[in-house]
Chimera marker file (.cmm) of the C-alpha trace (Angstrom):
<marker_set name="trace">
<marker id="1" x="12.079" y="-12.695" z="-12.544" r="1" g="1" b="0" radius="0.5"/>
<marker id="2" x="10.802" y="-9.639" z="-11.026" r="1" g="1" b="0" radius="0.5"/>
<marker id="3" x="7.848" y="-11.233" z="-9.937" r="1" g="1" b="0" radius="0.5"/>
<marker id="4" x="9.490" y="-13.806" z="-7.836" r="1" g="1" b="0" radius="0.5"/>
<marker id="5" x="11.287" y="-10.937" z="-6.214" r="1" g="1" b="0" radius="0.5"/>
<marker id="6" x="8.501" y="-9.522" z="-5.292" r="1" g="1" b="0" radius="0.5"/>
<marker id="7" x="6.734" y="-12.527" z="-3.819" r="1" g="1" b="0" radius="0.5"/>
<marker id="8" x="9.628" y="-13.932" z="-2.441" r="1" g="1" b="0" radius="0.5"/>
<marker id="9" x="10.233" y="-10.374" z="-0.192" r="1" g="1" b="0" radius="0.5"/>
<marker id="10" x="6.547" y="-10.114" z="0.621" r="1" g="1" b="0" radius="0.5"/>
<marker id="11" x="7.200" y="-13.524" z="1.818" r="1" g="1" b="0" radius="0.5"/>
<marker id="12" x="10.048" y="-12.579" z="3.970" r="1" g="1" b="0" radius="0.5"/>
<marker id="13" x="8.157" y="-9.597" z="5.301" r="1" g="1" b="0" radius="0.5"/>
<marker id="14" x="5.024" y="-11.753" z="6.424" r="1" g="1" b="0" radius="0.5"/>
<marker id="15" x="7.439" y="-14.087" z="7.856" r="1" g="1" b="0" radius="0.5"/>
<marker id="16" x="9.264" y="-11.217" z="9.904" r="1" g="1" b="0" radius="0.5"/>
<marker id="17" x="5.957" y="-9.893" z="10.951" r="1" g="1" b="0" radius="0.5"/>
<marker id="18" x="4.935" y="-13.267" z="12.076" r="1" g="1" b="0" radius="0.5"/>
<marker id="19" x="7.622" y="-13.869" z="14.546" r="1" g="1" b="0" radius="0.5"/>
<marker id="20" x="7.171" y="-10.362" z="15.962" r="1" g="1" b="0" radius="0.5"/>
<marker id="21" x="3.508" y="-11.272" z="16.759" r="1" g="1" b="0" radius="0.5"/>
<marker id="22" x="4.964" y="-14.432" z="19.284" r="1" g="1" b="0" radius="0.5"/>
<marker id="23" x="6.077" y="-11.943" z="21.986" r="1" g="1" b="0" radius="0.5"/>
<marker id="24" x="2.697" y="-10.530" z="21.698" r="1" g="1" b="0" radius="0.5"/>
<marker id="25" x="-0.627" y="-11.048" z="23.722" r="1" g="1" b="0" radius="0.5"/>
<marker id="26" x="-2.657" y="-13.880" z="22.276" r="1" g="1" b="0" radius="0.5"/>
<marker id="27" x="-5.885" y="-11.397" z="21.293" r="1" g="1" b="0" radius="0.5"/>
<marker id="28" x="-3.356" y="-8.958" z="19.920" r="1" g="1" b="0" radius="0.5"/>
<marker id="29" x="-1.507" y="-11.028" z="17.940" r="1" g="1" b="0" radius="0.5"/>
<marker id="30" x="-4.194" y="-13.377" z="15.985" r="1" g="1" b="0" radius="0.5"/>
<marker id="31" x="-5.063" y="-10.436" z="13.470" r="1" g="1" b="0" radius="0.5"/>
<marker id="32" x="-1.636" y="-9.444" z="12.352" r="1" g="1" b="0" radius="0.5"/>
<marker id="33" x="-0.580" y="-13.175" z="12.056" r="1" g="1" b="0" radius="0.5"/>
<marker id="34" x="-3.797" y="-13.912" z="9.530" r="1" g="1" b="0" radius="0.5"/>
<marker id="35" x="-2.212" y="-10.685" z="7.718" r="1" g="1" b="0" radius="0.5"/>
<marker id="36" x="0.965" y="-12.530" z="7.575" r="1" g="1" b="0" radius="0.5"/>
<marker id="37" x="-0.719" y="-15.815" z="6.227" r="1" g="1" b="0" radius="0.5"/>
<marker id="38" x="-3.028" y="-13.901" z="4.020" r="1" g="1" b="0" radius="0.5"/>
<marker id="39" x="-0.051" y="-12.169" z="2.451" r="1" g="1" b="0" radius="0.5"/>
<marker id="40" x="2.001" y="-15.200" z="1.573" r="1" g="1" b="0" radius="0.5"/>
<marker id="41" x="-1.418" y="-17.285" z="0.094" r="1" g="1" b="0" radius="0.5"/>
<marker id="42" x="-1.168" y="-14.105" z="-2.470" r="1" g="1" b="0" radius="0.5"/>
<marker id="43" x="2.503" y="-14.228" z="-2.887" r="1" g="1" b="0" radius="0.5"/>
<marker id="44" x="2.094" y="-17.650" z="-3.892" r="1" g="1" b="0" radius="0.5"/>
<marker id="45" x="-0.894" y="-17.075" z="-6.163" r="1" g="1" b="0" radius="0.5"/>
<marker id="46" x="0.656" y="-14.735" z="-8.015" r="1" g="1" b="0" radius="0.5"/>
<marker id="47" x="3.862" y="-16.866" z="-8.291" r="1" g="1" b="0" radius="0.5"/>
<marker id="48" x="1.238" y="-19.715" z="-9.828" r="1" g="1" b="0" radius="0.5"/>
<marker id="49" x="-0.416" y="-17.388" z="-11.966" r="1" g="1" b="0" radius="0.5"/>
<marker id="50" x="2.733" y="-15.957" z="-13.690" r="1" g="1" b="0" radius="0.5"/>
<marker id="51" x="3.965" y="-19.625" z="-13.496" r="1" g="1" b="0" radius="0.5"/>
<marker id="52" x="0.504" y="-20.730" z="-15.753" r="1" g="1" b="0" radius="0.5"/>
<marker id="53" x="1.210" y="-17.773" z="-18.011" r="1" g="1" b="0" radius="0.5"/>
<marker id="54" x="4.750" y="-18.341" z="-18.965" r="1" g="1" b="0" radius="0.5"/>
<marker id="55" x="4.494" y="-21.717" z="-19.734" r="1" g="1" b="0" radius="0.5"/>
<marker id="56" x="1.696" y="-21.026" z="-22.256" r="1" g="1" b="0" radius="0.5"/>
<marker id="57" x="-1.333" y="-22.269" z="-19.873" r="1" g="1" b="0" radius="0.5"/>
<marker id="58" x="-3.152" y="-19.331" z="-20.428" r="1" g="1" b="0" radius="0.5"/>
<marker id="59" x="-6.129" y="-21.428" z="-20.727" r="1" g="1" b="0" radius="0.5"/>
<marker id="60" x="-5.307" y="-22.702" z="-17.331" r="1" g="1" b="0" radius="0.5"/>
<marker id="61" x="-5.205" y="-19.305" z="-15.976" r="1" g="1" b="0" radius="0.5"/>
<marker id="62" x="-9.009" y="-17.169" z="-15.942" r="1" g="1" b="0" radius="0.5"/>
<marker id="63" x="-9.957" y="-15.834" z="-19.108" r="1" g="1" b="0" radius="0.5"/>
<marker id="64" x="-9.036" y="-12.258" z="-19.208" r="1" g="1" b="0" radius="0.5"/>
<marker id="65" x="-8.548" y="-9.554" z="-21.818" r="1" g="1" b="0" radius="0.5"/>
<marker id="66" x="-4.714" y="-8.964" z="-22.434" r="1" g="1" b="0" radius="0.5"/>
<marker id="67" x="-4.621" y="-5.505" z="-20.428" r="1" g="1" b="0" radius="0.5"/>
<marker id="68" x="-5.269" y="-7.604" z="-17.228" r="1" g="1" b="0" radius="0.5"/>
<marker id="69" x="-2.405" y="-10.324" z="-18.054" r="1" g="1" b="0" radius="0.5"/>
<marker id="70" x="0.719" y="-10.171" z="-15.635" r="1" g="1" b="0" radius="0.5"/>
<marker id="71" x="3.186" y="-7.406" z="-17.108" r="1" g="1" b="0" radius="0.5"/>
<marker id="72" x="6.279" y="-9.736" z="-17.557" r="1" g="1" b="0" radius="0.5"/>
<marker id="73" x="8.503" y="-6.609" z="-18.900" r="1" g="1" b="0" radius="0.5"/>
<marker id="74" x="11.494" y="-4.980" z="-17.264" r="1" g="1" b="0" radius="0.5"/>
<marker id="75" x="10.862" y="-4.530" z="-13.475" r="1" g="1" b="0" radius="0.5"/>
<marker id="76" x="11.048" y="-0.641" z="-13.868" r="1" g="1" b="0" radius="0.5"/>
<marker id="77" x="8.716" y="-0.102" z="-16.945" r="1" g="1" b="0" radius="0.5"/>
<marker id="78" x="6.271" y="2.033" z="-15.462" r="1" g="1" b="0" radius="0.5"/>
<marker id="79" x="7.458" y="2.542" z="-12.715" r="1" g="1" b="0" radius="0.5"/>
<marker id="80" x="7.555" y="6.223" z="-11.249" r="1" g="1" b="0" radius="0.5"/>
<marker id="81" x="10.564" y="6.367" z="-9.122" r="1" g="1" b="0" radius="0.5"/>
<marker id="82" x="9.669" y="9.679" z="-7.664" r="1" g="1" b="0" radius="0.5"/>
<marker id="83" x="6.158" y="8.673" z="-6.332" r="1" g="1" b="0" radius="0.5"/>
<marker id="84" x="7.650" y="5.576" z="-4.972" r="1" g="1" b="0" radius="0.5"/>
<marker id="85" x="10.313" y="7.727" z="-2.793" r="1" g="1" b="0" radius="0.5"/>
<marker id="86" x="7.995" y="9.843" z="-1.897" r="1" g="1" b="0" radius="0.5"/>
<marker id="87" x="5.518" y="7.522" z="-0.603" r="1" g="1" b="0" radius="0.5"/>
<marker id="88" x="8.279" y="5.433" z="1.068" r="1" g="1" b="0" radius="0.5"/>
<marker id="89" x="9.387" y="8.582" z="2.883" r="1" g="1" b="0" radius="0.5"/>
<marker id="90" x="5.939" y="9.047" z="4.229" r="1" g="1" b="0" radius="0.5"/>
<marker id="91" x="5.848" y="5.797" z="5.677" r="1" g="1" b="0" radius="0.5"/>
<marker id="92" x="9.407" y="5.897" z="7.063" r="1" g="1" b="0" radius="0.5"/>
<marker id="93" x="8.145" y="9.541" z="8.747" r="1" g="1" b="0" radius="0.5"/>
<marker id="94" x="4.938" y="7.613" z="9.617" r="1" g="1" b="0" radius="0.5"/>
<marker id="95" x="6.871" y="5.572" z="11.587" r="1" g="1" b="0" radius="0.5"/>
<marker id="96" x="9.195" y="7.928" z="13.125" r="1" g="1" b="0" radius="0.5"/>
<marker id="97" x="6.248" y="10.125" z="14.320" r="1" g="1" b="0" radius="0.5"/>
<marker id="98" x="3.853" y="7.617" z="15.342" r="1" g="1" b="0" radius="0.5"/>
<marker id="99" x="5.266" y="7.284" z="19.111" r="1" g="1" b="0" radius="0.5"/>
<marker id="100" x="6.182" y="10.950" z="19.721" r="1" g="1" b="0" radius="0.5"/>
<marker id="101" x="3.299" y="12.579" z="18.583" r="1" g="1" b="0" radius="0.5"/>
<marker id="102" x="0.392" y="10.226" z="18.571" r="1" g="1" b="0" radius="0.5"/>
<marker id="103" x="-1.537" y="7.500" z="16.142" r="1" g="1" b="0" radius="0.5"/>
<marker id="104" x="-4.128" y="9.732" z="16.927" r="1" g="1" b="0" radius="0.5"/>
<marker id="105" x="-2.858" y="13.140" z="15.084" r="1" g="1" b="0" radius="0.5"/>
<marker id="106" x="-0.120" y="11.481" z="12.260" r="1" g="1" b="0" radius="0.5"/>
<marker id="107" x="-2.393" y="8.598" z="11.113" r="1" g="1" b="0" radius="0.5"/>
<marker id="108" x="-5.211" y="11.263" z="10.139" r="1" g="1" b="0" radius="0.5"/>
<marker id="109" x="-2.659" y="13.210" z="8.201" r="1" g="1" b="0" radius="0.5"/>
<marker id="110" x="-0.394" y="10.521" z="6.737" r="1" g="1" b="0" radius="0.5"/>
<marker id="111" x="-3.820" y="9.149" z="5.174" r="1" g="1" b="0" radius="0.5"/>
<marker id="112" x="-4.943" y="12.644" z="3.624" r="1" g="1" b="0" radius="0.5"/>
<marker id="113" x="-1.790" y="13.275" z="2.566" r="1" g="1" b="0" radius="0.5"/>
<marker id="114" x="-1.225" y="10.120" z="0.581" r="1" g="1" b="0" radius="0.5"/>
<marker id="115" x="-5.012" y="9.743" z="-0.697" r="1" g="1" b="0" radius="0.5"/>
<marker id="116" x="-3.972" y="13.060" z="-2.028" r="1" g="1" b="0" radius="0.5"/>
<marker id="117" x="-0.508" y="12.796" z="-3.476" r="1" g="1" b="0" radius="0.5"/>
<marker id="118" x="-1.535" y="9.502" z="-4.959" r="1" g="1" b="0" radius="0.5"/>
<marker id="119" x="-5.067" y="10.750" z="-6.300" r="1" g="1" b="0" radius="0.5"/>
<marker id="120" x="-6.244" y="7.784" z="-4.706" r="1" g="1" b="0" radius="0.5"/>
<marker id="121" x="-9.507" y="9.327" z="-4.266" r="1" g="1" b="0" radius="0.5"/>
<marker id="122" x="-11.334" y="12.865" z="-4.564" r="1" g="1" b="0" radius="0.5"/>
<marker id="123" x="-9.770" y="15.230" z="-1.351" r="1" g="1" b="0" radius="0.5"/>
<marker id="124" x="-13.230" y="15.546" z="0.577" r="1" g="1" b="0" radius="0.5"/>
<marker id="125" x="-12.993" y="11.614" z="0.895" r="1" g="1" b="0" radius="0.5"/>
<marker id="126" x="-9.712" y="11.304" z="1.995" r="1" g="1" b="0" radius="0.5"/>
<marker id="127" x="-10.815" y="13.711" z="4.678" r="1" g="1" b="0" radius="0.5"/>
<marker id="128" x="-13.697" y="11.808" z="5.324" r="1" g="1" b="0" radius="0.5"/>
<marker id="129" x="-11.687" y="8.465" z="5.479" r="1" g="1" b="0" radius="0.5"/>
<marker id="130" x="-8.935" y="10.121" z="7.032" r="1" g="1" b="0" radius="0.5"/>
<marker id="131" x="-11.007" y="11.458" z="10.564" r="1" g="1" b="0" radius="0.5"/>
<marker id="132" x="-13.508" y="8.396" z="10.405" r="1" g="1" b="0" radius="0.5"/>
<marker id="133" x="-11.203" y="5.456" z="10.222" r="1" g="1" b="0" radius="0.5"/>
<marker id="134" x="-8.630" y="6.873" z="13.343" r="1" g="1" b="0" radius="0.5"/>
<marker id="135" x="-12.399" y="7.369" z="15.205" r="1" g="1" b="0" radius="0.5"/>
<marker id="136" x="-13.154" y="3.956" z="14.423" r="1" g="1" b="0" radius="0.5"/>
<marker id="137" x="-9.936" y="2.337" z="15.825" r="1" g="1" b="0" radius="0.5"/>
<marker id="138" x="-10.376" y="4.400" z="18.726" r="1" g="1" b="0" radius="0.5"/>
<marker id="139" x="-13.482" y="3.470" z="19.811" r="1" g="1" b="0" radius="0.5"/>
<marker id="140" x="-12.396" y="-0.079" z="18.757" r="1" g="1" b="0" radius="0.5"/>
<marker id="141" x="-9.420" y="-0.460" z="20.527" r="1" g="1" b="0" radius="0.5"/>
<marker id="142" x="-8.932" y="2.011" z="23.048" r="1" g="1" b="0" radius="0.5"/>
<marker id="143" x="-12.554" y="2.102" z="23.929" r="1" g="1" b="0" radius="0.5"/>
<marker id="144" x="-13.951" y="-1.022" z="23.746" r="1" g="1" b="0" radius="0.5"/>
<marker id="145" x="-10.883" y="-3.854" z="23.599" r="1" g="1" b="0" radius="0.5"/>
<marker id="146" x="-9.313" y="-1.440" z="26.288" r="1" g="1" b="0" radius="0.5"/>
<marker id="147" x="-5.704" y="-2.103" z="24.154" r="1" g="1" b="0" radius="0.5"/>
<marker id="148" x="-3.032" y="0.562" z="24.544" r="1" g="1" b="0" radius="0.5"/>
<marker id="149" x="-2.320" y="2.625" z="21.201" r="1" g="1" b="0" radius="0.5"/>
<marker id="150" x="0.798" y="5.687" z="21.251" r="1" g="1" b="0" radius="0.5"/>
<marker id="151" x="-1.106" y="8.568" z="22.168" r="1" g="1" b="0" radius="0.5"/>
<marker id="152" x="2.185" y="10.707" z="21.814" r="1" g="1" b="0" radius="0.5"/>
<marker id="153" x="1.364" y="14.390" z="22.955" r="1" g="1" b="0" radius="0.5"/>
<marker id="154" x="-2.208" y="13.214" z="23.983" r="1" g="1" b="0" radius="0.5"/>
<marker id="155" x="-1.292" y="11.199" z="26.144" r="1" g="1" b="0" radius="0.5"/>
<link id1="1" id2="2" r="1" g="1" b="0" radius="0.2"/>
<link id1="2" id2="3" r="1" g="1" b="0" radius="0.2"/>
<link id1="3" id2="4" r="1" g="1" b="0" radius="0.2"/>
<link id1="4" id2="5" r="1" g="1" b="0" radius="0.2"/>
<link id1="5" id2="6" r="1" g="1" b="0" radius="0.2"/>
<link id1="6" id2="7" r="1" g="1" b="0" radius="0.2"/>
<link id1="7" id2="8" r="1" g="1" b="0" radius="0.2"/>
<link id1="8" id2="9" r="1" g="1" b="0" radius="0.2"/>
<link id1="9" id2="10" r="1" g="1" b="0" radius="0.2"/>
<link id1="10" id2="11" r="1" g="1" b="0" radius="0.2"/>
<link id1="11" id2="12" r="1" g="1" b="0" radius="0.2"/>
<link id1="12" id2="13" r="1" g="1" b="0" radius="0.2"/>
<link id1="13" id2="14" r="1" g="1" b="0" radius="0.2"/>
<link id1="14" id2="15" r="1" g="1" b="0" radius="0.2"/>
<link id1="15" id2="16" r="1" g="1" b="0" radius="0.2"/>
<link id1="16" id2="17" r="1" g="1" b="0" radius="0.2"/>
<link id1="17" id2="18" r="1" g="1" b="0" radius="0.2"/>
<link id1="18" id2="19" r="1" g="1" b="0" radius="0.2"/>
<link id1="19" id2="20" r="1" g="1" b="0" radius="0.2"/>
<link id1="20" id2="21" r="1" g="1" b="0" radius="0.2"/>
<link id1="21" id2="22" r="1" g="1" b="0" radius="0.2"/>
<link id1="22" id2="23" r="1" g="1" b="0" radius="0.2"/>
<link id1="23" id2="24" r="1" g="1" b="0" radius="0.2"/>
<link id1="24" id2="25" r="1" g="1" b="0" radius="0.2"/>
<link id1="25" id2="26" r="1" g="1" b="0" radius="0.2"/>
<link id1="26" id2="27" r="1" g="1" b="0" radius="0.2"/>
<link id1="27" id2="28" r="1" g="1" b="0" radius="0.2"/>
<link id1="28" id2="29" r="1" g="1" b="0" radius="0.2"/>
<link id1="29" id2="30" r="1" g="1" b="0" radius="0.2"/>
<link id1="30" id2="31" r="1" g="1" b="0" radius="0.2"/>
<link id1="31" id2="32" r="1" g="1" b="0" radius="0.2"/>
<link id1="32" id2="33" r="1" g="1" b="0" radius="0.2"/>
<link id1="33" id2="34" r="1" g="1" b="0" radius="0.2"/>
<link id1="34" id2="35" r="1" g="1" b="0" radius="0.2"/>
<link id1="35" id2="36" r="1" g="1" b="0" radius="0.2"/>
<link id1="36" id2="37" r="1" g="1" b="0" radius="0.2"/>
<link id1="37" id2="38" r="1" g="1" b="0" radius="0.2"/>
<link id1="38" id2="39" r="1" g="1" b="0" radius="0.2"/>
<link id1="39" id2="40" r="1" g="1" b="0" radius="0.2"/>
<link id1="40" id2="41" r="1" g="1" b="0" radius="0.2"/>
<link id1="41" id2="42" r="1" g="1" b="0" radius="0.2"/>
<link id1="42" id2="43" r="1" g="1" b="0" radius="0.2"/>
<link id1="43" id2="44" r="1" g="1" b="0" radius="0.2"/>
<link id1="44" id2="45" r="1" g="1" b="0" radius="0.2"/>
<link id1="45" id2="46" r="1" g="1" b="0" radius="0.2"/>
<link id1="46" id2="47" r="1" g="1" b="0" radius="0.2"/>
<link id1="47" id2="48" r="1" g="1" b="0" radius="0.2"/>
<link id1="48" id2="49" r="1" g="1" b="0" radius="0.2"/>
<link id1="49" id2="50" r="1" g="1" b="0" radius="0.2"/>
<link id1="50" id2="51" r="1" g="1" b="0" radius="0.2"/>
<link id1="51" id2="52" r="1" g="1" b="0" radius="0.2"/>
<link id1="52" id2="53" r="1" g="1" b="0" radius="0.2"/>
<link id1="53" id2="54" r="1" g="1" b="0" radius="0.2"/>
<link id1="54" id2="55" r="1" g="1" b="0" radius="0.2"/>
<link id1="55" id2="56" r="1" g="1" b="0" radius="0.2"/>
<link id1="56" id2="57" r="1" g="1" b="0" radius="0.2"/>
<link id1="57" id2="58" r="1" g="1" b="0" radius="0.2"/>
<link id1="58" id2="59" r="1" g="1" b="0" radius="0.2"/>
<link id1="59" id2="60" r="1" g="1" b="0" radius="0.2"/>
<link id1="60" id2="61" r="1" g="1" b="0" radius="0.2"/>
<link id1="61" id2="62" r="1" g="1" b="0" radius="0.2"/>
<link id1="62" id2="63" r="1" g="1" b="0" radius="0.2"/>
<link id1="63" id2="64" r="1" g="1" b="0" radius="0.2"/>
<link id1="64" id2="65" r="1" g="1" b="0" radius="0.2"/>
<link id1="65" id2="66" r="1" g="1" b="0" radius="0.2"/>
<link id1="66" id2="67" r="1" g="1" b="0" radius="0.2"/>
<link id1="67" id2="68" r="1" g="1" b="0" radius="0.2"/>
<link id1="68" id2="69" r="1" g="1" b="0" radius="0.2"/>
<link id1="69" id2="70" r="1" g="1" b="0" radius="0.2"/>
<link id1="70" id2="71" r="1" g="1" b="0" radius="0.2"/>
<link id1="71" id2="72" r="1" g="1" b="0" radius="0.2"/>
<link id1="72" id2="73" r="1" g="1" b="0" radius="0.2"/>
<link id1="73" id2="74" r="1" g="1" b="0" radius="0.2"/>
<link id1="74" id2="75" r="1" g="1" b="0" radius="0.2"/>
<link id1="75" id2="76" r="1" g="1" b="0" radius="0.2"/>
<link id1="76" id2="77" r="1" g="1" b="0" radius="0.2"/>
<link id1="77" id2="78" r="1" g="1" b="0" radius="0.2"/>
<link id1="78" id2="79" r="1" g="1" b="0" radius="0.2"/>
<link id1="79" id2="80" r="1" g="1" b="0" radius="0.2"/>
<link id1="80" id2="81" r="1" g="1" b="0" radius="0.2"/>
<link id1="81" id2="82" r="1" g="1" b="0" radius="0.2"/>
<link id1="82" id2="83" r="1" g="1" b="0" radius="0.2"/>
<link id1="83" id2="84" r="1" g="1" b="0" radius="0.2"/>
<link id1="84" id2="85" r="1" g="1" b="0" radius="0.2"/>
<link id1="85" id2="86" r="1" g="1" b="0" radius="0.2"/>
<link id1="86" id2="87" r="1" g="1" b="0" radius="0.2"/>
<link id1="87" id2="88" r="1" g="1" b="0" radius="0.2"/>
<link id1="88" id2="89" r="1" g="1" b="0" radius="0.2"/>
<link id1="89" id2="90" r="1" g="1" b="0" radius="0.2"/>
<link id1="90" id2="91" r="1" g="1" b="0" radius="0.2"/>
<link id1="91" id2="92" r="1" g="1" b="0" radius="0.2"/>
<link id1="92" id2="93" r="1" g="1" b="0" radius="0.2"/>
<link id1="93" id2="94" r="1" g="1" b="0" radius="0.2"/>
<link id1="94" id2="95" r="1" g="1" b="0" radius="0.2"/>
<link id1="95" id2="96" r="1" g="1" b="0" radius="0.2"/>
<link id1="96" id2="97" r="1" g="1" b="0" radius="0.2"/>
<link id1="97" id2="98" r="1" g="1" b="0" radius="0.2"/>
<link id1="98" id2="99" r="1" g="1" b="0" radius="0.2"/>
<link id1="99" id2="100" r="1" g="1" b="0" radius="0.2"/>
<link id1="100" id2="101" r="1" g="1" b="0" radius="0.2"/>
<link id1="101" id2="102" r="1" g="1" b="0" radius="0.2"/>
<link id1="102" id2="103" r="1" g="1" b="0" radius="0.2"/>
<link id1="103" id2="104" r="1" g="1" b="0" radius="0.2"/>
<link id1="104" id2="105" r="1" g="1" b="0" radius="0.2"/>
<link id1="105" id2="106" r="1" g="1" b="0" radius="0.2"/>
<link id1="106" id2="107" r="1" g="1" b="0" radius="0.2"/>
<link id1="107" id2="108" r="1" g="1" b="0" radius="0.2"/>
<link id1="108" id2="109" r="1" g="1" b="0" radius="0.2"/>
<link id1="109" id2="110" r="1" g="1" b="0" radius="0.2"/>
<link id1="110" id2="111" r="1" g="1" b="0" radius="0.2"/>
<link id1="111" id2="112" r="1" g="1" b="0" radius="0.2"/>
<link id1="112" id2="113" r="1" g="1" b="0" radius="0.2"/>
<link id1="113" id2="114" r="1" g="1" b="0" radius="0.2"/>
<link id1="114" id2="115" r="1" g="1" b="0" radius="0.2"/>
<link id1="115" id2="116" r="1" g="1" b="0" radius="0.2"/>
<link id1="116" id2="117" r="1" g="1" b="0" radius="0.2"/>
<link id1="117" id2="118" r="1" g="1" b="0" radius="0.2"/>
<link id1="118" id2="119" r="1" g="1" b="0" radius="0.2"/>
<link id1="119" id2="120" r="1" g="1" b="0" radius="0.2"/>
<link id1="120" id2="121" r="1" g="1" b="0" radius="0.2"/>
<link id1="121" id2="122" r="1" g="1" b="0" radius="0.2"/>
<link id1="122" id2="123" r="1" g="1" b="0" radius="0.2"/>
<link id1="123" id2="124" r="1" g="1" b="0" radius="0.2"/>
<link id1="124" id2="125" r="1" g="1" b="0" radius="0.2"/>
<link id1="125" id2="126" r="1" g="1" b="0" radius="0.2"/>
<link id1="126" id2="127" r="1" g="1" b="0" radius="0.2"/>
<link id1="127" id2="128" r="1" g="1" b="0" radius="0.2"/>
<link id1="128" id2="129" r="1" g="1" b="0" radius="0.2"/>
<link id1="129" id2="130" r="1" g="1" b="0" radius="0.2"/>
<link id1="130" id2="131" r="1" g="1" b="0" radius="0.2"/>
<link id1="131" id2="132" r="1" g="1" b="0" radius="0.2"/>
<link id1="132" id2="133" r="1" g="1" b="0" radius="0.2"/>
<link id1="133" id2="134" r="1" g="1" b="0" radius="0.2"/>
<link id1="134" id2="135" r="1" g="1" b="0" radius="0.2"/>
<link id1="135" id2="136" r="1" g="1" b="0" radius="0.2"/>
<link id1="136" id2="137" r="1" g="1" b="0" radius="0.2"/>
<link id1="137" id2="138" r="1" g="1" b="0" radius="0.2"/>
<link id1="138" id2="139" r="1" g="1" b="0" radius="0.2"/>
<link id1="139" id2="140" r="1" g="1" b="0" radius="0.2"/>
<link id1="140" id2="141" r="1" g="1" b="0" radius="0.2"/>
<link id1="141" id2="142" r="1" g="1" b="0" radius="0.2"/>
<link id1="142" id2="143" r="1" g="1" b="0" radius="0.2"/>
<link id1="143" id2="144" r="1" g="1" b="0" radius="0.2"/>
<link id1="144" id2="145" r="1" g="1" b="0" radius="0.2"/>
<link id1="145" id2="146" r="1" g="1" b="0" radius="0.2"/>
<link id1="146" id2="147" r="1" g="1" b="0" radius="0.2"/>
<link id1="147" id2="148" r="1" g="1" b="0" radius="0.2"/>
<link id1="148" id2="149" r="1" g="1" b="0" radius="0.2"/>
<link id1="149" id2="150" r="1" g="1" b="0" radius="0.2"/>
<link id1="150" id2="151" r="1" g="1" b="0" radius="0.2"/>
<link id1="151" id2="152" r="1" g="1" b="0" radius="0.2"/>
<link id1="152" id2="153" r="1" g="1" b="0" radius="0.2"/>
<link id1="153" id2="154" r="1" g="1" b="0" radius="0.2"/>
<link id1="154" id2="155" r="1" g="1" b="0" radius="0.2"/>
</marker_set>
């Protein structure tokens, strides 16, 4: 059941996202719209796959060792509440900041922070990902697509 939960509100999600990009420019808009359509394709593939594996088609489904099978236990098992707050809060802030400040100076330091807190990576690479990727969509969008991007106190 949790599964379908899941997919079903990543569904709703890409579908919200997709009607915010029809007041948007055409060029702006095409990229978060395959985002949309790219996230339901995988909502529905995992719906299929857990589909395949409860009804005993796990021949059906790729061969895989048991480890890498859907988890079809109680939607909390393993689930550490804390990091999930926390990294919700850093989004929600993320969000909050982003016009006042600047993309420019939170994006650089929501990334480190997370790469960190999550131990997504070692912390030299988050800094590494965390000043080249903001550099990137600069030069991307500001400089060479000319599109407008909060530049908060920068600005």
């Amino acid at each position: 059941m949790p599964y379908y939960l899941v997919a079903a509100s990543a569904s709703a999600l890409a579908v919200v996202f997709f009607l915010a990009t029809l007041k948007m420019q055409e060029a702006a808009a095409e990229t978060p719209r395959l985002i949309a359509t790219l996230l339901v394709c995988l909502a529905v593939t995992m719906l299929i796959e857990v589909h395949l594996y409860r009804r005993g088609g796990a021949a059906a489904v790729a061969r895989v060792d048991e480890a890498a099978r859907p988890h079809l236990g109680p939607f909390f098992e393993g689930i550490d509440i804390r990091r999930v707050f926390v990294f919700v809060t850093a989004i929600i802030l993320y969000v909050v900041l982003l016009e006042p400040v600047g993309y420019f100076i939170v994006t650089p330091l929501f990334t480190f922070g997370i790469f960190v807190y999550l131990r997504a990576c070692r912390p030299w690479v988050a800094a590494v990902v965390s000043v080249a990727v903001p550099v990137f969509i600069y030069f991307l969008f500001v400089a060479f697509l000319d599109l407008p991007v909060p530049m908060g106190v920068l600005g």
